[in-house]
Steps between C-alpha positions, in 0.01 A plus 500: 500500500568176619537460935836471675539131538631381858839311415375133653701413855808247445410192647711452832704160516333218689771267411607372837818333420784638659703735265865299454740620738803710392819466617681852560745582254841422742336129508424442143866630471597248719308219321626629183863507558468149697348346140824644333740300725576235296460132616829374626557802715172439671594126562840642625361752762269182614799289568683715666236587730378139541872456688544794674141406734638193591840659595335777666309226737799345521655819623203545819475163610746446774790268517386145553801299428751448728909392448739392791820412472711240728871619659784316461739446770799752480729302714521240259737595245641393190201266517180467242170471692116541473319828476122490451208711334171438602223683324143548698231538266202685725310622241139337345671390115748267438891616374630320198873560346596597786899557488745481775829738382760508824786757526724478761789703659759651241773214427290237613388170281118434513350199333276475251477830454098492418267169601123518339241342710304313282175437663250769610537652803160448667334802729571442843753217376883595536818338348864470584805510231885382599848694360822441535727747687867523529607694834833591404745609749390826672754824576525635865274742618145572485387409157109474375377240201217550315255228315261612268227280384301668201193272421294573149125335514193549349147432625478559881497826618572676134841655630683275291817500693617554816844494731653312798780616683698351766817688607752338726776655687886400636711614765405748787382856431637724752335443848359851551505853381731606804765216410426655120657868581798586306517904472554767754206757417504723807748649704608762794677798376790375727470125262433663229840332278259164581283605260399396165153489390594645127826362424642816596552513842158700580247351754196608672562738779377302885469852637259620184295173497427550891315843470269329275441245730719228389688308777638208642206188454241859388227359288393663145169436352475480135396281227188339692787376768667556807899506463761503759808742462839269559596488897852538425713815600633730197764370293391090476308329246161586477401455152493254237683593134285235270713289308244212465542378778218234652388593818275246759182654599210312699107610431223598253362779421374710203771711412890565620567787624889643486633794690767643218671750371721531174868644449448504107235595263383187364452289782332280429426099398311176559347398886512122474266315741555123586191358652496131738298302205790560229324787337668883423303832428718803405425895522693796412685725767582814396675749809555910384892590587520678845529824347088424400556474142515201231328142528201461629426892615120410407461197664693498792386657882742723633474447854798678637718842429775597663747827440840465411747192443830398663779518245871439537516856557261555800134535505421690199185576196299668808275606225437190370232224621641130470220225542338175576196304323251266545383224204315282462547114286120300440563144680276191392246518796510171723788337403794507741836648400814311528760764388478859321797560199572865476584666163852472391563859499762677785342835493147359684571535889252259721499632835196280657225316326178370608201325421190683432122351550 
C-alpha cells in the first residue's frame, strides 16, 4: 500500500511589482464612452470652453475703462457746436478698435455717427474724440436731453464695451414740493365739498387722521425717514397728483424717501433723479390705494391708518381704514441732486418727501 503523499505547498508570490491598478467600473465607463465621442465634437466642446474662461475673467475683473461725455450749451440754439468723448484707459493692457458710436436726444442731428480711434489706447494714457451737435430750438418748460456714448474695445480691461452718459436739462423744475401741490387730500367734515383725493369728491377725514396722531406740522416716521405732515388747515393743497412734473430738491443721500398714498390701484411709475454732474438714476415707486389694496401692498410701509373718509355726503365708511405709506427710491450715493421727476401717473399722491442717509 503505497503512503498518503503530502500535496507539495504552492509557492507564495515574491513578485514585488505592484499589481496594475483598476479603475472602478463607473470610470472605465467614463473612459469608454469619452473614446466613443467622435473627434470633431471633442474639438467643439474645447472651443467653446477655451472662450467662455476668458469671458468669465472678463466677467470678475472690475471696470477699468472709463467714458465722459462733454455738455453742450442749451442756450445756444439753432446752432451746431462741439460735444466731446474722452475715454480713460486705467487698466494694465492696451485697447485697440476702439469705437466711438454717439446718440443724442430724439430729433437731434449728431455727426459722424461712429469715429474709430485708430491707435492703441495706452494704460494710463487717455484720448479725446470731437462730434458735431445741432441744438435745435428747445420747447418751454423743464425738458431733460440725453447723450449716450457706447464705446466697443478690445484689449484693456476685457469688458469690451462700455457707456458714457451726459444728460442735460432746460427750463426750471418747479422750485419746491410745497409750490408743487395741486390736490386737496384732506378735509373738515364742515369742508368736506373741498375734497377730492379720488376723483370723486372723497378725501381723508382731518378729524380721523388726528386720533392717530396726525396734525398740523406732526411728523411720521417711515421708510428710513422723517416726514412732515402739511401745516396747512383742512381743505388747501397738501398733496402732489404726479403728472411728471420736475421738482427742485437740494442734497445727497442714499435713497428718497416719499410720504404717499394712492387713489387708484395701479399707482404706480418711474422716480427720475437729476443729479449736479449731468447724470440720472431711476427707481420704481409703487404706492397701495388708500383702501390698502393694489400696487405695491408688498413693498410699501404703511405708516398711518385712520377710520372713516369725508364724502360729499358727510363723514362716512366708519368701518373702513383709509391710509398713508412710506417708500423708498435707491439714489446714486454722493452725487448731489438737482431736481426729482415724479411718475406721470395722477393717482400717486406726494404729501412730503425726504432724503434718507
Amino acid at each position: 500500500m503505497n503512503p498518503m503523499r503530502t500535496p507539495a505547498p504552492t509557492p507564495s508570490r515574491t513578485d514585488d511589482r505592484p499589481a496594475a491598478a483598476t479603475l472602478p467600473a463607473t470610470s472605465t465607463n467614463r473612459v469608454l464612452a469619452l473614446r466613443r465621442i467622435p473627434q470633431t465634437i471633442l474639438l467643439a466642446l474645447a472651443l467653446v470652453l477655451g472662450a467662455a474662461v476668458p469671458a468669465l475673467a472678463a466677467s470678475q475683473t472690475p471696470r477699468q475703462i472709463d467714458a465722459q461725455v462733454s455738455m453742450v450749451d442749451l442756450a445756444e440754439q439753432d446752432s451746431i457746436q462741439t460735444l466731446s468723448v474722452t475715454i480713460t484707459n486705467s487698466s494694465r493692457e492696451a485697447m485697440t478698435g476702439t469705437t466711438i458710436t454717439l446718440h443724442g436726444p430724439e430729433g437731434w442731428t449728431t455727426s459722424p455717427e461712429a469715429i474709430t480711434v485708430a491707435k492703441r489706447i495706452q494704460p494710463g494714457s487717455r484720448v479725446t474724440r470731437t462730434f458735431d451737435v445741432r441744438v435745435p430750438t428747445l420747447r418751454d418748460g423743464f425738458h431733460s436731453y440725453t447723450f449716450t456714448a457706447d464705446i466697443a474695445y478690445t484689449g484693456g480691461d476685457g469688458h469690451g464695451s462700455i457707456t458714457g452718459e451726459r444728460v442735460q436739462t432746460s427750463g426750471e423744475p418747479i422750485a419746491s414740493l410745497a409750490a408743487a401741490r395741486n390736490n386737496v387730500g384732506t378735509t373738515s367734515l364742515a369742508q368736506r365739498a373741498a375734497g377730492e383725493f379720488d376723483g370723486e369728491g372723497n378725501s381723508f377725514s382731518d378729524a380721523a387722521l388726528k386720533k392717530e396722531g396726525v396734525s398740523r406740522g406732526s411728523e411720521i416716521e417711515g421708510a428710513g425717514a422723517t416726514f412732515t405732515w402739511p401745516d396747512l388747515g383742512p381743505a388747501a393743497k397738501d398733496n402732489v397728483v404726479a403728472q411728471g412734473q420736475a421738482i427742485s430738491v437740494d442734497g445727497s443721500g442714499s435713497a428718497l424717501a416719499l410720504l404717499a398714498s394712492g387713489s387708484g390701484l395701479n399707482a404706480a411709475g418711474t422716480v427720475t433723479v437729476y443729479y449736479t454732474d449731468g447724470t440720472t438714476s431711476t427707481g420704481s415707486l409703487a404706492v397701495p390705494n388708500w383702501t390698502g389694496v393694489g400696487a405695491g401692498v408688498d413693498t410699501a410701509e404703511e405708516v398711518v391708518a385712520s377710520a372713516g373718509r369725508n364724502t360729499p355726503d358727510g363723514y362716512a365708511n366708519q368701518d373702513g381704514t383709509y391710509r398713508l405709506y412710506a417708500v423708498g427710491v435707491p439714489l446714486d450715493s454722493g452725487k448731489e441732486i438737482e431736481a426729482v421727476q415724479l411718475p406721470a401717473n395722477a393717482t400717486i399722491h406726494v404729501f412730503d418727501l425726504q432724503i434718507v442717509g
